[in-house]
N, C-alpha and C positions, 0 to 999 in steps of 0.2 A: 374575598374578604375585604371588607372595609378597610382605607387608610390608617383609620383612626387604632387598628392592631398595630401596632410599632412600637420601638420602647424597650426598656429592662423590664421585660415583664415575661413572668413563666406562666400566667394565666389569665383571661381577659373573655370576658362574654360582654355580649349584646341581648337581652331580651328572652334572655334565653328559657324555652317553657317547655315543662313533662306533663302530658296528660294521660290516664289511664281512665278510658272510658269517661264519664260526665266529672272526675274527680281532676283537679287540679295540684300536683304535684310540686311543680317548682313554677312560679308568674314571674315574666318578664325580672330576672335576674340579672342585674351586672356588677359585674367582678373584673377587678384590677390587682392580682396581685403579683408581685415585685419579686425578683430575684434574688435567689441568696437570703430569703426571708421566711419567717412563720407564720403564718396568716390562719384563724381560727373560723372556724361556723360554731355559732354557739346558739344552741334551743334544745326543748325537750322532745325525745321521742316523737315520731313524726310530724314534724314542724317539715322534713324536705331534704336533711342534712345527706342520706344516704343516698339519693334519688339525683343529688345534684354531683356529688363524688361519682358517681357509676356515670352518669353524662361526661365528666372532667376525665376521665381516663379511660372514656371512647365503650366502655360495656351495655350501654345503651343508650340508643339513639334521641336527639333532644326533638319535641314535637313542631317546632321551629326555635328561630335565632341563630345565633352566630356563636362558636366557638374558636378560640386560639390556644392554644398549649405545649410551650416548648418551642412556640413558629410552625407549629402545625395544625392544618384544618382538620377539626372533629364533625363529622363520624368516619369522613373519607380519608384519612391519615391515622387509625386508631391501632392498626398494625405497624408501622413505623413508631408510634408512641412506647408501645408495650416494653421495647429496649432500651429508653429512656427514662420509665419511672419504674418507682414501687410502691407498693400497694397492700395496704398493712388492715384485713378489713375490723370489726367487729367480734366477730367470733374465729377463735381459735381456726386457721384452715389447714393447717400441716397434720402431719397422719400419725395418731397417735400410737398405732403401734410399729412406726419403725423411733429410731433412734435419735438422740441430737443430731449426731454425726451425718446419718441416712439422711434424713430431712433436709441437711444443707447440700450432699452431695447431689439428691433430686434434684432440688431447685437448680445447682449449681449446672446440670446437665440441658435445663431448660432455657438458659441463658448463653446453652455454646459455653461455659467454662469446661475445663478438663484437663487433664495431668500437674504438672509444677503450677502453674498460674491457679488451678482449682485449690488445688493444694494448700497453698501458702495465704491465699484468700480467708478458705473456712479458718483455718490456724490464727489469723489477724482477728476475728471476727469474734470464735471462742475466746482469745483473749479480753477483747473489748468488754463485751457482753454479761463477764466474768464466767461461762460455760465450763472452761478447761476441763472441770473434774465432772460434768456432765456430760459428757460424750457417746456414753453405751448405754445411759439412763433412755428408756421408755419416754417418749415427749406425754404422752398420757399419764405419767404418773408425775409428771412436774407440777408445782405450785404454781398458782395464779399468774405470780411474778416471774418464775425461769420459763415458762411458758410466751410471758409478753416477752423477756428478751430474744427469747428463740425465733420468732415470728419475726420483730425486729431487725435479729439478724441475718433472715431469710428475707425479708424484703427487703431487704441496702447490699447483698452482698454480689450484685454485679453492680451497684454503684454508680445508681442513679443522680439523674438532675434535680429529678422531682419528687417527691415524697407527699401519698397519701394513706393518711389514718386515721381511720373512720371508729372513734369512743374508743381508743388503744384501750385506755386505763381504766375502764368501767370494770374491772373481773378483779384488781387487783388493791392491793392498801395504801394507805396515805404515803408511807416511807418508799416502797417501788413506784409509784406515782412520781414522786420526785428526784426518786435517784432516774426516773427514764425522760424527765424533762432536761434534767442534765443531759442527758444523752444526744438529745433531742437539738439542744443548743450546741453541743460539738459538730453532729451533723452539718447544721446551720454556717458554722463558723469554720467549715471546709466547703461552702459554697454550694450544698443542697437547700433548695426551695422547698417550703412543707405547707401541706393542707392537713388538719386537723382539725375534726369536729369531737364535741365536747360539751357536757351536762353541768359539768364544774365550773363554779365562777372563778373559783382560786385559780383556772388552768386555763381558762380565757386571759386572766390579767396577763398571762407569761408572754400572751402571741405580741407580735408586732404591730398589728391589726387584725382586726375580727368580724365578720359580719353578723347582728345576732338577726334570726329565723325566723318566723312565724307563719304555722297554713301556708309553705309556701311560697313566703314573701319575704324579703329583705325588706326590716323594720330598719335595721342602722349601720352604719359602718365606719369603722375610724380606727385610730389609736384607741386601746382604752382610758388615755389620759384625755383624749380630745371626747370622748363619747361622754365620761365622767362631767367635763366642762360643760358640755354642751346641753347637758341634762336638761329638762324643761321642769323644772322642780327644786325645790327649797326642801332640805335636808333635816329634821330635826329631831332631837330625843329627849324624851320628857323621864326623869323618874318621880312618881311618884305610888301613893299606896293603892291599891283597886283597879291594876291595869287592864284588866280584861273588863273592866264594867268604862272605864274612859276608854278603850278603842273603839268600843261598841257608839260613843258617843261622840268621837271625832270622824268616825267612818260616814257619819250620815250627814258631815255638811258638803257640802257642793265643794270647797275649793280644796279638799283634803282626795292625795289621788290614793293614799294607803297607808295603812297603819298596820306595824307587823312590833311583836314582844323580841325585846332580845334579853333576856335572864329578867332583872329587876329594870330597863330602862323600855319604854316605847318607843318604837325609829317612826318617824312620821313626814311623810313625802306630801309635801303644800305645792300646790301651783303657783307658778312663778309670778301669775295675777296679782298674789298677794305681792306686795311689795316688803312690806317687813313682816317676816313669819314668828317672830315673838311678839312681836305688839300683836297680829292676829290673834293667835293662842292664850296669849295672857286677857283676851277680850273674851271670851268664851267662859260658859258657866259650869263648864266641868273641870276647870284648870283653876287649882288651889294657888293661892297666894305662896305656901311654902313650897311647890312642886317645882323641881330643877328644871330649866328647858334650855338646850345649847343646840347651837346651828355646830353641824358635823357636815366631815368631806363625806359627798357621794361613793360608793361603792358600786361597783357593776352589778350588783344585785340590783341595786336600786334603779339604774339606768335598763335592764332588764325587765324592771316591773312596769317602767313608766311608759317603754315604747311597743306593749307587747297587751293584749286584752286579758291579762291577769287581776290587775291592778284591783281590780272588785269584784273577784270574787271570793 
């Protein structure tokens, strides 16, 4: 492995690329992420997000490049990784007709735990999790939410360095969303590393940094307050009356990268060519003299649309 793996860092690629027949999966990928931190993939449905998780915790093989994880070489160290991290996938994997209880004592046996230390683990876990009075409950008849914590508690409960979760909270509602981001940041703040891919922009803003996805590709990566800044776009929201007949008519000039309705106001993303984006706007003959126009902070939606081939369609 290259020098240049060194560092607090729990995950680090070089170029790293998945091919499946003539299809290209994941292109020359590189990834830095830091210790003791939450680091997010963020795009839609096969952008790569799964394909590049399954390479990061050694499940299959990358078609070239260089991996590091935990100070270990992938694909040829993916068996010394496995006691090292956990692995929280998609869909539901624990077995719905044994028990809270069974599901953790399973796993717990696959990790070498057993008697007092097994013990006193699952007991810490059902606590956390809030389980306690879920125990002899059927995991298949749990709700979306007892279901995410159950999974959750089954992947941390031999207590891992690394933590991957691949769309945890796609199955579940805004309020268990947030009660497991909490979760998420205690983990953190006992010195677990997490990979976490995600559809939500709300749940992107939370990571410490993010990579967002596309075909493939790593479009951007940063903080989301450095991505936000770094925007190549003028941010702006118009209200006035006819907004679907002025989208239609700011959409077709050249320096406008999209126009999207939010209730009664237009968000309209101008290229940074323009230099002032209200004296632009105000020069255009769709844009009434009484029509409100204010420059607004960027949202990672916006930095989402601009760096990704959405943007017109």
């Amino acid at each position: 492995m290259s020098a240049a793996f060194t560092g607090n860092f729990a995950i680090r690629t070089r170029r790293l690329c998945r091919r499946f027949g003539e299809l290209i999966a994941i292109n020359n990928l590189d990834l830095d992420v830091e210790k003791g931190s939450i680091y997010g993939f963020l795009g839609p449905n096969g952008c790569g997000k799964t394909t590049a998780i399954r390479m990061l915790t050694g499940l299959l093989k990358p078609s070239s490049g260089d991996v590091e994880v935990l100070g270990l070489n992938l694909p040829k160290d993916a068996g010394k990784l496995r006691l090292k991290m956990g692995y929280m996938t998609q869909k539901f994997s624990l077995y719905d007709d044994l028990t809270v209880k069974e599901n953790l004592h399973f796993v717990a046996n696959i990790y070498g735990l057993s008697g007092r230390p097994m013990k006193k683990r699952i007991e810490e876990l059902l606590s956390i999790y809030g389980l306690n009075q879920k125990v002899v409950q059927l995991a298949g008849s749990m709700s979306g939410g007892q279901r995410q914590r159950l999974a959750l508690a089954a992947a941390t409960l031999h207590k891992p360095e690394l933590l991957f979760l691949d769309e945890p909270t796609s199955a579940v509602d805004p309020e268990n969303r947030r009660e497991f981001w909490e979760q998420l940041f205690d983990l953190c703040d006992r010195g677990t590393s997490i990979l976490v891919s995600t559809h939500y922009m709300d749940e992107a803003e939370r990571c410490h940094k993010l990579a967002i996805l596309e075909d493939g590709y790593k479009r951007a990566d940063g903080t989301p307050d450095e991505l936000m800044e770094s925007m190549d776009a003028h941010v702006v929201e118009v209200e006035a009356n006819n907004l679907r007949q002025l989208k239609q008519s700011l959409m077709v000039l050249p320096e406008v990268i999209t126009a999207a309705q939010l209730g009664a106001r237009l968000r309209v993303l101008i290229s940074k060519k323009v230099i002032d984006p209200l004296i632009y706007l105000k020069q255009q003959n769709c844009i009434q003299p009484q029509n409100t126009i204010l420059i607004v902070r960027p949202s990672l939606e916006d930095v989402f649309v601009t760096c990704t081939g959405t943007s017109r369609q």
